[in-house]
DONU-263190 format. One record per residue: residue in three letters; residue number from 1; x, y, z of N, C-alpha, C, O in turn. Coordinates in Angstrom, 1 decimal. Layout:
! DONU-263190
{atom ala; NUM; {X; Y; Z}; {X; Y; Z}; {X; Y; Z}; {X; Y; Z}},
...
//
This chain:
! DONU-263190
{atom unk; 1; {127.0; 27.4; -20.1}; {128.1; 26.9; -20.9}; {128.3; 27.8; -22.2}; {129.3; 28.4; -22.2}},
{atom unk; 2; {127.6; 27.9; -23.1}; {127.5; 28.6; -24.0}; {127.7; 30.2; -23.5}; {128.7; 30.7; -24.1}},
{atom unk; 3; {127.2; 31.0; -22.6}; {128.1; 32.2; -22.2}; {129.6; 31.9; -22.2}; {130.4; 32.5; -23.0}},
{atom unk; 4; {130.0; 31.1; -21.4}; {131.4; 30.4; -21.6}; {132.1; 31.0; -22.6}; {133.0; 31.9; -22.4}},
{atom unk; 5; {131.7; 30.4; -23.9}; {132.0; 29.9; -24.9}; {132.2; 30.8; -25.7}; {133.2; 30.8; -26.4}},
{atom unk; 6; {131.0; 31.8; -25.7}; {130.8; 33.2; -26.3}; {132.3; 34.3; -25.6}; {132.8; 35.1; -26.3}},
{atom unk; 7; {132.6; 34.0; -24.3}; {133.4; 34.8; -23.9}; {134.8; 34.3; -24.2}; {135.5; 35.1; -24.7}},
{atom unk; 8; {135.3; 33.3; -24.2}; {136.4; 32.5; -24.6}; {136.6; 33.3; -26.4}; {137.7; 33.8; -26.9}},
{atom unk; 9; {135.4; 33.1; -27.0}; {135.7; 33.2; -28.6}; {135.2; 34.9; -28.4}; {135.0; 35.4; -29.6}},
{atom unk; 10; {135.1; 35.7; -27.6}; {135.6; 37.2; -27.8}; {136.8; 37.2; -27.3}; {137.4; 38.2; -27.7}},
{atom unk; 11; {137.1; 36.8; -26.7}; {138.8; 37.1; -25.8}; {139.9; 36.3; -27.3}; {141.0; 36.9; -27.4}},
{atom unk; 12; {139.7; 35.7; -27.7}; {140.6; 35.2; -28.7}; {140.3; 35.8; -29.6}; {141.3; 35.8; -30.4}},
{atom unk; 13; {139.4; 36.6; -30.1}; {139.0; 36.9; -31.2}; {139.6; 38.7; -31.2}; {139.9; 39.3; -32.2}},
{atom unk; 14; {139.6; 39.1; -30.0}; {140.1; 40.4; -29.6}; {141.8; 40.3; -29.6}; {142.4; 41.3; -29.7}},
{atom unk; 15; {142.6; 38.6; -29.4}; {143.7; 38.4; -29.0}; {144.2; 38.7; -30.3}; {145.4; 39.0; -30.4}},
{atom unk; 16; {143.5; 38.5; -31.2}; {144.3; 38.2; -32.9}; {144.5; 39.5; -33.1}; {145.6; 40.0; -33.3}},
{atom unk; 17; {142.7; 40.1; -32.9}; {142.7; 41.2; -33.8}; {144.2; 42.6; -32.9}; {144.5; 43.5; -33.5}},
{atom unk; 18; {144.6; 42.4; -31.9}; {145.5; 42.9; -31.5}; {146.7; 42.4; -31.9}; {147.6; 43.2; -31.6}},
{atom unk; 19; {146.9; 41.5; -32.4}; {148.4; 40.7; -32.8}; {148.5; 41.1; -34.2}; {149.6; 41.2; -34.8}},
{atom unk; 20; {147.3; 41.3; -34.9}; {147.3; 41.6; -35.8}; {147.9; 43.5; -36.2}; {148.6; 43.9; -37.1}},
{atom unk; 21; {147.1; 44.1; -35.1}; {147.4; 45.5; -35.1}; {148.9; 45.7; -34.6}; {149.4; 46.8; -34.9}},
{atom unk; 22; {149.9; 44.7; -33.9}; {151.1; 45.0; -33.2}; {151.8; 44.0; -34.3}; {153.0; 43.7; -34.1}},
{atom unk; 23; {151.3; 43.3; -35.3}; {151.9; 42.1; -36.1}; {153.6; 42.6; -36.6}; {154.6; 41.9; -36.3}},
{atom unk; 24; {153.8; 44.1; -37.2}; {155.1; 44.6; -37.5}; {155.8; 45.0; -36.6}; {156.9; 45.0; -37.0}},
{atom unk; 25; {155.7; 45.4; -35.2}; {156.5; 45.8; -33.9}; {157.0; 44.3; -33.3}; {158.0; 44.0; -32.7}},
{atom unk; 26; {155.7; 43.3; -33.9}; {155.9; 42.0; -33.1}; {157.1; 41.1; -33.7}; {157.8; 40.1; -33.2}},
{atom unk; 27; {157.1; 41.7; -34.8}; {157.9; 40.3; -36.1}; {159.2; 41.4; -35.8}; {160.1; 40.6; -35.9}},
{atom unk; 28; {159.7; 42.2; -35.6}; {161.2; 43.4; -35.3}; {161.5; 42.6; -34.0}; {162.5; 41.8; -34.1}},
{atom unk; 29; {160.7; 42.7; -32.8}; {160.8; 42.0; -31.6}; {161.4; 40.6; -31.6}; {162.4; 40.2; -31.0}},
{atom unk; 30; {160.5; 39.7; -32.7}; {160.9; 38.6; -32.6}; {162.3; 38.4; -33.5}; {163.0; 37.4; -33.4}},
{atom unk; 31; {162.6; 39.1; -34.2}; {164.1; 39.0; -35.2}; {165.0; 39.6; -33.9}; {166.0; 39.0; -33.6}},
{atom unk; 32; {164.8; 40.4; -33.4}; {166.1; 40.7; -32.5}; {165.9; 39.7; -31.2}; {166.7; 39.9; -30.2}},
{atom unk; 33; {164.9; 38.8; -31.1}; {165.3; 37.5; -30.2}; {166.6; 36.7; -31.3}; {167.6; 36.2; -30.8}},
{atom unk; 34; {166.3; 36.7; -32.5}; {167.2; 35.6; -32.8}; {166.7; 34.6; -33.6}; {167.3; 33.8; -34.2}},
{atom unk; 35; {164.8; 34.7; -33.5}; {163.8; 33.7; -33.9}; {164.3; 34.6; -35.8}; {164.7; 35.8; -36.0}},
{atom unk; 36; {164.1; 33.8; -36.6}; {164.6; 33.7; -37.9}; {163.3; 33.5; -38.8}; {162.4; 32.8; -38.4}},
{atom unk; 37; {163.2; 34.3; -40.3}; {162.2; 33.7; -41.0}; {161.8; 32.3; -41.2}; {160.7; 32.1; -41.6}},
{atom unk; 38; {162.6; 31.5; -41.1}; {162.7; 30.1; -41.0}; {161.3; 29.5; -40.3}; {160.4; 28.8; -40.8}},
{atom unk; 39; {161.4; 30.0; -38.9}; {160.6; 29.5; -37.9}; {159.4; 30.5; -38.2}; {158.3; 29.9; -38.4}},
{atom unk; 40; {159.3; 31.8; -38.4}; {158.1; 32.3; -38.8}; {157.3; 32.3; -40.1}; {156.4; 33.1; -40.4}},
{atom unk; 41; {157.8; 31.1; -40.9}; {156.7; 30.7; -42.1}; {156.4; 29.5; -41.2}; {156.0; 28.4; -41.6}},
{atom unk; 42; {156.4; 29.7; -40.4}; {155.4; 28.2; -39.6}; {154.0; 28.9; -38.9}; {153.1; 28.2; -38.4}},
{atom unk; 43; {153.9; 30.5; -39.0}; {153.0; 31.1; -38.3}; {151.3; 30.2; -38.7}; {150.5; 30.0; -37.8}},
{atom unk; 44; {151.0; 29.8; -40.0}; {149.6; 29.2; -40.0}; {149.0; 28.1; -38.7}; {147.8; 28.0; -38.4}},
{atom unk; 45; {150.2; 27.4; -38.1}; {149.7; 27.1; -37.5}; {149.6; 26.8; -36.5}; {149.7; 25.7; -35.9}},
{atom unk; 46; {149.4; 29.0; -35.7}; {148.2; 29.5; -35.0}; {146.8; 29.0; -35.6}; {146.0; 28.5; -34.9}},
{atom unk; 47; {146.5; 29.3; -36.8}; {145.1; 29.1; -37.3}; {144.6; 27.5; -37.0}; {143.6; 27.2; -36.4}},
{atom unk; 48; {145.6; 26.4; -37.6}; {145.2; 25.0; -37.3}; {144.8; 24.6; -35.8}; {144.3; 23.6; -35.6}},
{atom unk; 49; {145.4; 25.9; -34.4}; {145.3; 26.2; -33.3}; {144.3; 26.3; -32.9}; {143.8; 25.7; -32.0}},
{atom unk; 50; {143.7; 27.4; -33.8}; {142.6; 28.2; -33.3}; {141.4; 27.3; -33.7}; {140.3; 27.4; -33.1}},
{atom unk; 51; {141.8; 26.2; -34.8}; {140.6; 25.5; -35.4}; {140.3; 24.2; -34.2}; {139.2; 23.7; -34.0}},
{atom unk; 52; {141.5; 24.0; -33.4}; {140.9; 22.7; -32.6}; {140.0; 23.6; -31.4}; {138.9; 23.1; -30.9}},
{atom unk; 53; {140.3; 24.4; -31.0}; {139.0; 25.4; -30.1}; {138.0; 25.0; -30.6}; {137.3; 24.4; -29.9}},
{atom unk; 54; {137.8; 25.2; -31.4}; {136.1; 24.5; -32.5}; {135.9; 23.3; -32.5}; {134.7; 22.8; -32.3}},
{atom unk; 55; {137.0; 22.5; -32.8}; {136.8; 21.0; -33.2}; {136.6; 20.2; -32.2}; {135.6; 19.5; -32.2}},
{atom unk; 56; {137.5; 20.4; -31.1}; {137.9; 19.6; -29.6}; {136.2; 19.4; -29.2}; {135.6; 18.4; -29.3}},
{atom unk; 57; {135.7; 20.6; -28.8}; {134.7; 20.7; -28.4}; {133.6; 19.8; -29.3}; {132.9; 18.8; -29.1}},
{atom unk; 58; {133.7; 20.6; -30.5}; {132.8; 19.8; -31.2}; {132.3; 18.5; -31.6}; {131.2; 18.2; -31.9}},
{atom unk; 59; {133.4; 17.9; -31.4}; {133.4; 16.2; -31.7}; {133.8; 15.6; -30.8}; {134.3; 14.5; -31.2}},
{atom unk; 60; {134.0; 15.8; -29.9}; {134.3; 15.2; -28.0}; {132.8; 15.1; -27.8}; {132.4; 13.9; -27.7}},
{atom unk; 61; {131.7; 16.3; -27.8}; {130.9; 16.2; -27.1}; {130.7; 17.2; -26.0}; {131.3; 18.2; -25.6}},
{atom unk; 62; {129.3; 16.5; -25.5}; {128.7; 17.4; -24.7}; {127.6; 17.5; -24.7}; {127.3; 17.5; -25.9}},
{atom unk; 63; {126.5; 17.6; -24.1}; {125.1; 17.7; -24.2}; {124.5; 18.0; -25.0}; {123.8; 17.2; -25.4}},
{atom unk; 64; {124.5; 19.2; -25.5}; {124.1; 20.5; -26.4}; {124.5; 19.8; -27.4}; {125.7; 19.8; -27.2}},
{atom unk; 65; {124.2; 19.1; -28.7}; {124.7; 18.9; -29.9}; {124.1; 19.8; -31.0}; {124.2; 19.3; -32.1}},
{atom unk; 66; {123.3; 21.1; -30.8}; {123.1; 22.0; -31.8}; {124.4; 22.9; -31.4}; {125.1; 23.2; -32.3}},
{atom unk; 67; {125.0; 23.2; -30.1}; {126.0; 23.9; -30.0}; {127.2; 23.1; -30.8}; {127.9; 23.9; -31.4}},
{atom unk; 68; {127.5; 22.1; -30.9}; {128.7; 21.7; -30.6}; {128.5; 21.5; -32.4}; {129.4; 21.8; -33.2}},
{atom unk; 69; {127.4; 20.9; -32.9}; {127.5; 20.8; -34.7}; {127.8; 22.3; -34.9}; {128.9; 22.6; -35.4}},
{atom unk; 70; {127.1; 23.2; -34.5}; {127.5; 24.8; -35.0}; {129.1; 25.2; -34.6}; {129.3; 26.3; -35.1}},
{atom unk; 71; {130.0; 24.8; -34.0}; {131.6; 24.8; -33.6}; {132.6; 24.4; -34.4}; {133.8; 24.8; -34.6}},
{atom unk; 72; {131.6; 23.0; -35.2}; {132.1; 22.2; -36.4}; {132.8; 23.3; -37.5}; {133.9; 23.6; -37.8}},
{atom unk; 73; {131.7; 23.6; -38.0}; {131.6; 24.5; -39.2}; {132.5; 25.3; -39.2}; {133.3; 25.2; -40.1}},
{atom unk; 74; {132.9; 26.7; -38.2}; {134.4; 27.4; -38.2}; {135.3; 26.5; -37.9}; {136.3; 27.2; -37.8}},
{atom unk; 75; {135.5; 25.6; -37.6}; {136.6; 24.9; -36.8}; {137.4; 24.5; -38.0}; {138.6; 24.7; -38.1}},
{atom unk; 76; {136.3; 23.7; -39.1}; {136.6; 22.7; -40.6}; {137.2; 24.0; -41.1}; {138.4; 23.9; -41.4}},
{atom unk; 77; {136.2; 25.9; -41.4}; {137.0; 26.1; -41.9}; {138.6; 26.8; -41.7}; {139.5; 26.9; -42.5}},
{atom unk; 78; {138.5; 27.2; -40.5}; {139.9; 27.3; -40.3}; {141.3; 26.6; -39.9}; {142.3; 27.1; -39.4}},
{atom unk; 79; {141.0; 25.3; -40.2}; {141.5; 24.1; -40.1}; {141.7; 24.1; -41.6}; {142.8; 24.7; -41.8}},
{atom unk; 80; {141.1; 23.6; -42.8}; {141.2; 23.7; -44.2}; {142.1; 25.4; -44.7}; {142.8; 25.4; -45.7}},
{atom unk; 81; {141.9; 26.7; -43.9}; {142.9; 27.9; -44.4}; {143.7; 27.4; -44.0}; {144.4; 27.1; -45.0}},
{atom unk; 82; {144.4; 26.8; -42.8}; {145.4; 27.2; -42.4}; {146.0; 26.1; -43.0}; {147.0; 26.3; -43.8}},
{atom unk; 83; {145.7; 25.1; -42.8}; {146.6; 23.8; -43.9}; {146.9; 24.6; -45.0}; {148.0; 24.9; -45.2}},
{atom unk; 84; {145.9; 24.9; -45.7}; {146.8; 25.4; -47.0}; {147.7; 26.7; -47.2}; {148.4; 27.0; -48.1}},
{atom unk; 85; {147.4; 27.5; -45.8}; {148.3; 28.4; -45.6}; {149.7; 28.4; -45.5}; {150.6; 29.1; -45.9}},
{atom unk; 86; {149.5; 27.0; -44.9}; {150.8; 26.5; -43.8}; {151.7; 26.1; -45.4}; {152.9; 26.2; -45.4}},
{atom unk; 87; {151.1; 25.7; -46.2}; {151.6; 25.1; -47.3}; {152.2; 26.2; -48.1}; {153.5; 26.3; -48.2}},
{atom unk; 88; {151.6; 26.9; -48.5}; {152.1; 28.4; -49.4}; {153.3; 29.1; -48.6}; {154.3; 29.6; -49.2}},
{atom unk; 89; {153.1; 29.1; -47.4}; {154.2; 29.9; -46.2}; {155.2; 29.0; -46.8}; {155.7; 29.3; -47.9}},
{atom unk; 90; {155.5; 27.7; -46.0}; {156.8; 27.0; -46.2}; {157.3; 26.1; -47.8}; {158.2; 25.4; -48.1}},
{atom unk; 91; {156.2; 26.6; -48.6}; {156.9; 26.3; -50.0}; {156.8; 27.6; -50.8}; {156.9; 27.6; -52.0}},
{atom unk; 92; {156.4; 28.8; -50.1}; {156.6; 29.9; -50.9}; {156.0; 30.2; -52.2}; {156.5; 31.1; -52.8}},
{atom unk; 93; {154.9; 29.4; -52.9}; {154.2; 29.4; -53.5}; {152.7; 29.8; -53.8}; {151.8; 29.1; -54.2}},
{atom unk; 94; {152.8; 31.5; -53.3}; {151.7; 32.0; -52.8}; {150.8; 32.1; -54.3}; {149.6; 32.3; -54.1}},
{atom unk; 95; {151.2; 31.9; -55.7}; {150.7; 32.0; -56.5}; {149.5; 31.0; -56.9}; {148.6; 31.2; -57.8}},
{atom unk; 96; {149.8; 29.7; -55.8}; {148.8; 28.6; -55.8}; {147.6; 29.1; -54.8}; {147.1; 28.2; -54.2}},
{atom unk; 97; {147.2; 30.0; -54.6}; {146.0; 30.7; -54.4}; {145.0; 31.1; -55.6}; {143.8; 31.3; -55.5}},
{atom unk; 98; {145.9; 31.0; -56.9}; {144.6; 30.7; -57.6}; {143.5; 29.4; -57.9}; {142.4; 29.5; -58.4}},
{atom unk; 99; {144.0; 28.5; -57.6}; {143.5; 27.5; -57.3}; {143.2; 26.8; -55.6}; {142.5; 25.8; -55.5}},
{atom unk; 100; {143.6; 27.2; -54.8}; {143.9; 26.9; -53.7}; {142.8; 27.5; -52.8}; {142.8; 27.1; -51.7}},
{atom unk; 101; {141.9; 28.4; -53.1}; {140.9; 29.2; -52.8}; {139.8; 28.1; -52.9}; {138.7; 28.4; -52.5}},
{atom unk; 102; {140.0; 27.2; -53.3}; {139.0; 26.2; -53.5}; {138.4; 25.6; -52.2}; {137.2; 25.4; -51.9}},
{atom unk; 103; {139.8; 25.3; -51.1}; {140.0; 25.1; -49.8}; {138.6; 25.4; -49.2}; {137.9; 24.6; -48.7}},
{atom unk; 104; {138.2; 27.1; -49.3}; {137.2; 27.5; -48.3}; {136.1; 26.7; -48.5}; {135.6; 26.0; -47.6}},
{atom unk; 105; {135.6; 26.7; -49.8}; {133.9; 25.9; -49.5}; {134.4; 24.6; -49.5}; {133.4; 23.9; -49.4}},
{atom unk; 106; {135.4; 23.7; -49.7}; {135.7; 22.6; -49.5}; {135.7; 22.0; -47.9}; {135.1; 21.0; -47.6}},
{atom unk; 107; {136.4; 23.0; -47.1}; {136.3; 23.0; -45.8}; {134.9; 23.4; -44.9}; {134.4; 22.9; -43.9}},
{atom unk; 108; {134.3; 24.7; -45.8}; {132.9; 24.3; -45.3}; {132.4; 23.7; -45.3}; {131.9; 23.3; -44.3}},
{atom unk; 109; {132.0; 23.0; -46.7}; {131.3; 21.6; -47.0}; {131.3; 20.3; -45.7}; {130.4; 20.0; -44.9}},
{atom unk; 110; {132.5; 20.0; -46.0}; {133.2; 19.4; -44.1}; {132.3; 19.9; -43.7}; {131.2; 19.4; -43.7}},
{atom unk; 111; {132.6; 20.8; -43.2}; {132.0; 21.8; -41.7}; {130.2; 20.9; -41.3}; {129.7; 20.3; -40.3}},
{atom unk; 112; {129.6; 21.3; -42.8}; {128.5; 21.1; -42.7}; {127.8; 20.0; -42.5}; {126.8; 19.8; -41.7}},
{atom unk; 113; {128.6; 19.1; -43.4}; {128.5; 17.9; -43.2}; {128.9; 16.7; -41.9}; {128.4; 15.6; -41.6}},
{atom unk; 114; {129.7; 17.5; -41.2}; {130.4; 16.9; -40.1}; {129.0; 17.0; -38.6}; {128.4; 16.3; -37.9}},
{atom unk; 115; {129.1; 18.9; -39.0}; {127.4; 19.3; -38.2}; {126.5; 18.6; -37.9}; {126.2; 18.3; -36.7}},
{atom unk; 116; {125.9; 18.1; -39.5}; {124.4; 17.1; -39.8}; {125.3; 16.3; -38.8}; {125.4; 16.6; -37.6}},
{atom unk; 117; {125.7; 15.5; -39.2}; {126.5; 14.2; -38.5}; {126.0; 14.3; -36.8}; {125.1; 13.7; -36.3}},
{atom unk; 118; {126.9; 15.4; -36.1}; {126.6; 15.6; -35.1}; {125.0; 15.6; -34.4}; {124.4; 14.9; -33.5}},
{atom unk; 119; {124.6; 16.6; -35.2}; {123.5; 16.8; -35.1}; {122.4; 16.4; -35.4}; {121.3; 16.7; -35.1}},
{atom unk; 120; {123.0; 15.1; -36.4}; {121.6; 14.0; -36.3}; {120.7; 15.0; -37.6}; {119.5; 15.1; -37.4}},
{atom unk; 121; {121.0; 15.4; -38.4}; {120.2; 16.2; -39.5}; {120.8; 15.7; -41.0}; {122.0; 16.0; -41.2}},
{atom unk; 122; {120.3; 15.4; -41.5}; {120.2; 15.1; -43.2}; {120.5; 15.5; -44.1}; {121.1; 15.2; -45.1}},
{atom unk; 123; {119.7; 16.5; -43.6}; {119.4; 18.0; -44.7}; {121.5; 18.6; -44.9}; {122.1; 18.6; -46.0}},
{atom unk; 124; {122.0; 18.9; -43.9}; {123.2; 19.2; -43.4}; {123.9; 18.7; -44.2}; {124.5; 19.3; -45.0}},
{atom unk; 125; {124.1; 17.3; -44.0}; {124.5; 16.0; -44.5}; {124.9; 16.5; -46.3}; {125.8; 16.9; -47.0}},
{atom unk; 126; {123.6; 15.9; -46.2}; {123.8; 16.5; -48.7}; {123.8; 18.0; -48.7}; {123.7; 18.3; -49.9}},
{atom unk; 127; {123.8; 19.0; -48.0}; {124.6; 19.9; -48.4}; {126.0; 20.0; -48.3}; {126.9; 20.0; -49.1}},
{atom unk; 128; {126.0; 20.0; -46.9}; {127.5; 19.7; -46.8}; {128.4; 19.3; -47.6}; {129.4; 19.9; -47.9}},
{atom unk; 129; {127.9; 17.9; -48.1}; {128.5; 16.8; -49.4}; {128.1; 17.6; -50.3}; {127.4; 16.6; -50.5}},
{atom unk; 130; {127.9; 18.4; -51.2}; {127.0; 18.7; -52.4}; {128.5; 19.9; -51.9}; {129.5; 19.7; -52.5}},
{atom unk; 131; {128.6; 20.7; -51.1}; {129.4; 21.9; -51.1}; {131.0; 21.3; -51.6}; {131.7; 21.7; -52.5}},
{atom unk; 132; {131.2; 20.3; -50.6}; {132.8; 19.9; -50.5}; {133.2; 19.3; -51.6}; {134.4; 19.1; -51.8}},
{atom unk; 133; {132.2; 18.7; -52.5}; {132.3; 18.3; -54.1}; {132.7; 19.4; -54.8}; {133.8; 19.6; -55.3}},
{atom unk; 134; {131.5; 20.3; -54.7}; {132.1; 21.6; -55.8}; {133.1; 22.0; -55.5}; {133.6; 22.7; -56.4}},
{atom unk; 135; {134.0; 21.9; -54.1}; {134.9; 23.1; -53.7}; {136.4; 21.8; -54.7}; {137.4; 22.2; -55.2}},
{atom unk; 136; {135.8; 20.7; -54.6}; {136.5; 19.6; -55.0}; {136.6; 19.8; -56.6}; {137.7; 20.1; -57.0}},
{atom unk; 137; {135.6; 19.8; -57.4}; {135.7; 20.3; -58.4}; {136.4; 21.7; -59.1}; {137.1; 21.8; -60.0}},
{atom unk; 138; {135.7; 22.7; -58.3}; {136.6; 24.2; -58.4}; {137.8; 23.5; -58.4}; {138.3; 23.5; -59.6}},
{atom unk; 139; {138.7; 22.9; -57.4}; {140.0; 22.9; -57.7}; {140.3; 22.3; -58.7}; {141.2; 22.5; -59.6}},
{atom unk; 140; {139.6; 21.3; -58.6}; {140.7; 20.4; -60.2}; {140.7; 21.3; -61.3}; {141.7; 21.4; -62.1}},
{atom unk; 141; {139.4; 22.2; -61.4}; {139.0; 23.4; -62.7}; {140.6; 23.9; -62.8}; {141.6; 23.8; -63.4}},
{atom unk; 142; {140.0; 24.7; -61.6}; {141.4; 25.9; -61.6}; {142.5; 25.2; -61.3}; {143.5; 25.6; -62.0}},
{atom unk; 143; {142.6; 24.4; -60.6}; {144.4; 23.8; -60.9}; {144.7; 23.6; -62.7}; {145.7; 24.0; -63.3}},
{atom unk; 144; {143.7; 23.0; -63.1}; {144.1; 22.8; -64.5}; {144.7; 24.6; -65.2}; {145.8; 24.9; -65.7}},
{atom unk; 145; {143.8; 25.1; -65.1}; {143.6; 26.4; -65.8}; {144.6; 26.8; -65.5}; {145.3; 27.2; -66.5}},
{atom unk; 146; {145.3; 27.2; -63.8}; {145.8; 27.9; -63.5}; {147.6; 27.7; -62.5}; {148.4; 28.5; -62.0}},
{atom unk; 147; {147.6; 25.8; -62.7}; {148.5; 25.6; -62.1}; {149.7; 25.0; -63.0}; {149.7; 25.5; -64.1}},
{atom unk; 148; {150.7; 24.1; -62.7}; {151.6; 24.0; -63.7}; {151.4; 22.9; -64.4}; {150.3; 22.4; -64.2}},
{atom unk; 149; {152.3; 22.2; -65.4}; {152.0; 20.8; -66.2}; {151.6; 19.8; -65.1}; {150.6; 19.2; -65.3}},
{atom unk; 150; {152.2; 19.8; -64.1}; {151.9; 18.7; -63.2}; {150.7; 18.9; -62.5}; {150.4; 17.9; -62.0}},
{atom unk; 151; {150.0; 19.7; -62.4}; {148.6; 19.9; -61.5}; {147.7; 19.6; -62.9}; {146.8; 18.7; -63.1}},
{atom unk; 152; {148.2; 20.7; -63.9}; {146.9; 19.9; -65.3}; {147.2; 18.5; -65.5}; {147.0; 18.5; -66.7}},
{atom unk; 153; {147.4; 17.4; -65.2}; {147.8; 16.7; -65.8}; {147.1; 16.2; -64.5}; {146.1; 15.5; -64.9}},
{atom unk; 154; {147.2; 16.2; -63.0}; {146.4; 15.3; -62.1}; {144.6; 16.0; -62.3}; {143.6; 15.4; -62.6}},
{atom unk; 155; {144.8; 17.1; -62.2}; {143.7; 18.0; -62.1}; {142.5; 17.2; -63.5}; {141.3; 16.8; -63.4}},
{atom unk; 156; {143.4; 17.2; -64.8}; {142.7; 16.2; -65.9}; {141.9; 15.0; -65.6}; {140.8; 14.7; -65.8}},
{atom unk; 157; {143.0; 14.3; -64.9}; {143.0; 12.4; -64.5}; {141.5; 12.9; -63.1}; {140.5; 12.3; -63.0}},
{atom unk; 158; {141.9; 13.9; -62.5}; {140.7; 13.7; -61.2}; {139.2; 14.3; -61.9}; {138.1; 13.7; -61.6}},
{atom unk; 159; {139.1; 15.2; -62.7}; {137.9; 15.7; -63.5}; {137.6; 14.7; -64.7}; {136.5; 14.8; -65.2}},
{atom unk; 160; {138.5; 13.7; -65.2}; {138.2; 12.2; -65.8}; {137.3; 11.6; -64.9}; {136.1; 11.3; -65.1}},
{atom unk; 161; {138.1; 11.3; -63.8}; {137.5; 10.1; -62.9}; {136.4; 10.1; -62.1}; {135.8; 9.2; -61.6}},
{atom unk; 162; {136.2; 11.7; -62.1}; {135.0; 12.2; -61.7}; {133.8; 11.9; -62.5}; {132.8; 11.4; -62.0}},
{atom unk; 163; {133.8; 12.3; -63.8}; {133.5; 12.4; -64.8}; {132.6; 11.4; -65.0}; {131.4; 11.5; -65.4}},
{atom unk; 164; {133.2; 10.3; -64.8}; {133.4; 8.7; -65.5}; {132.4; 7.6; -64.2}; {131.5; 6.8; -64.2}},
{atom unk; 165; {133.4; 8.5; -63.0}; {132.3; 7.5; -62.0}; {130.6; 8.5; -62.3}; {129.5; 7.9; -62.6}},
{atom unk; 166; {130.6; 9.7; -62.1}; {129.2; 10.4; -62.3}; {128.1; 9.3; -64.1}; {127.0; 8.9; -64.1}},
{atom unk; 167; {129.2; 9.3; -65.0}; {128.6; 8.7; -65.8}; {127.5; 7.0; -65.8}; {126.3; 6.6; -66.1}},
{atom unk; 168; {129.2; 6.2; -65.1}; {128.8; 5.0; -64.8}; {127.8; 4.9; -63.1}; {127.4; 3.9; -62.4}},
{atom unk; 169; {127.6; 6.1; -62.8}; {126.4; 5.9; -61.8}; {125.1; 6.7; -62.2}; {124.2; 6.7; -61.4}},
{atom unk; 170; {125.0; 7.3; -63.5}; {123.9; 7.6; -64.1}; {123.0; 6.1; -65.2}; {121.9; 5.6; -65.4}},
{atom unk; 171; {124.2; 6.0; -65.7}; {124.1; 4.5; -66.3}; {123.3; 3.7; -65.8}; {122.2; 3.3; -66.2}},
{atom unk; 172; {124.2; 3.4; -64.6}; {123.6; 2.0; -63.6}; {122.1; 2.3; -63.3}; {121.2; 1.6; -63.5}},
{atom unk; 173; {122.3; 3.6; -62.9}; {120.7; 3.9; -62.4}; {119.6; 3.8; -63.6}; {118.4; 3.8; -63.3}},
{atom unk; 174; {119.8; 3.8; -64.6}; {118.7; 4.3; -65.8}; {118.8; 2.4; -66.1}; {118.0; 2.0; -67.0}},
{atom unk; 175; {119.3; 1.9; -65.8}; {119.5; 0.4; -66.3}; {118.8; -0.1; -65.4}; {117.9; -0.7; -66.0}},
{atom unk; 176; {118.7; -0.3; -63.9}; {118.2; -0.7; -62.9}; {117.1; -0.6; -63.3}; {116.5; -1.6; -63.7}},
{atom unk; 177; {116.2; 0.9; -63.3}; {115.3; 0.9; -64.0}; {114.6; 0.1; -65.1}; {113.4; 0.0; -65.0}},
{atom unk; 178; {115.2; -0.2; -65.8}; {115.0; -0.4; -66.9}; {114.3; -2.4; -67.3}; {113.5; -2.9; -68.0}},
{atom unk; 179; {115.7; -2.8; -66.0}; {115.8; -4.1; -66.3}; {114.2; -5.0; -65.6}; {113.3; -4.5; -64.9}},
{atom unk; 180; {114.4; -6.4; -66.2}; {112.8; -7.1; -66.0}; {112.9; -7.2; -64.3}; {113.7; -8.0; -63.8}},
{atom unk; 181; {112.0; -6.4; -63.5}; {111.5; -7.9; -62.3}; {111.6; -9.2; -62.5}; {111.3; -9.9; -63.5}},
{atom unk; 182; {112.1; -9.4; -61.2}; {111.8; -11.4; -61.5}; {111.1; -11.4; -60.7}; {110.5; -12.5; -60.4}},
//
């Protein structure tokens, strides 16, 4: 099964890297069908495509759950680019890449976390979570820093709220401690 699998993800992986080398003969080709930039800012999602190859398998199942948690992890992240790909193409707002880069270890995080899950491991688990926090945090950073009034202004309220629950769950815990046994 796994040979399978290895040969499926070189044959797709050979299919890109050719689509990619013919990408300008291909996009001339497809304008003298008639197909329009319109329909080709929808291109990202090939990648949300290419992510259920990983996912399907992954979280359906199958015997092998070290294979199938390790499928997780590219799947989350090329599922997390291409969403936000898919977003920048059809609102044309490629400048929200400075913030929007946050995506990758956000989606790894996922990845990893989803893994443990499968895979019955722990360890996976709080990294995972520990990754898709910071990738969570990086953005609100850089949205603030780097996006418009309206992103500083949610990006504030989410690094508040963050903030605030981290605080009042440092609290609680130092109090728990603290208070009498009965």
């Amino acid at each position: 099964m796994s040979r399978t699998i290895e040969l499926i993800a070189g044959l797709i992986l050979v299919a890109v890297a050719i689509l990619l080398l013919a990408s300008e003969p291909l996009i001339g080709f497809l304008h003298g069908l008639g197909i329009g930039d319109d329909v080709l800012r929808w291109w990202p999602l090939l990648l949300i495509g290419l992510s259920l190859f990983f996912l399907v398998p992954g979280l359906l199942g199958g015997p092998n759950r070290r294979l199938r948690a390790g499928m997780v992890i590219p799947g989350a992240i090329l599922a997390g680019v291409g969403g936000a790909l898919l977003y920048t193409s059809l609102t044309d707002r490629w400048g929200a890449w400075a913030y929007l880069w946050s995506v990758i270890p956000f989606s790894f995080g996922l990845g990893m976390y989803a893994a443990g899950w499968i895979a019955d491991a722990p360890a996976f688990k709080w990294i995972g979570s520990g990754i898709a926090i910071g990738g969570v945090v990086a953005y609100l950073v850089f949205a603030t820093a780097f996006g418009g009034e309206a992103f500083r202004v949610i990006a504030a309220v989410g690094l508040l709220a963050l903030g605030l629950a981290l605080t009042v769950g440092g609290l609680a815990e130092r109090l728990s401690r603290k208070s009498p046994s009965s």
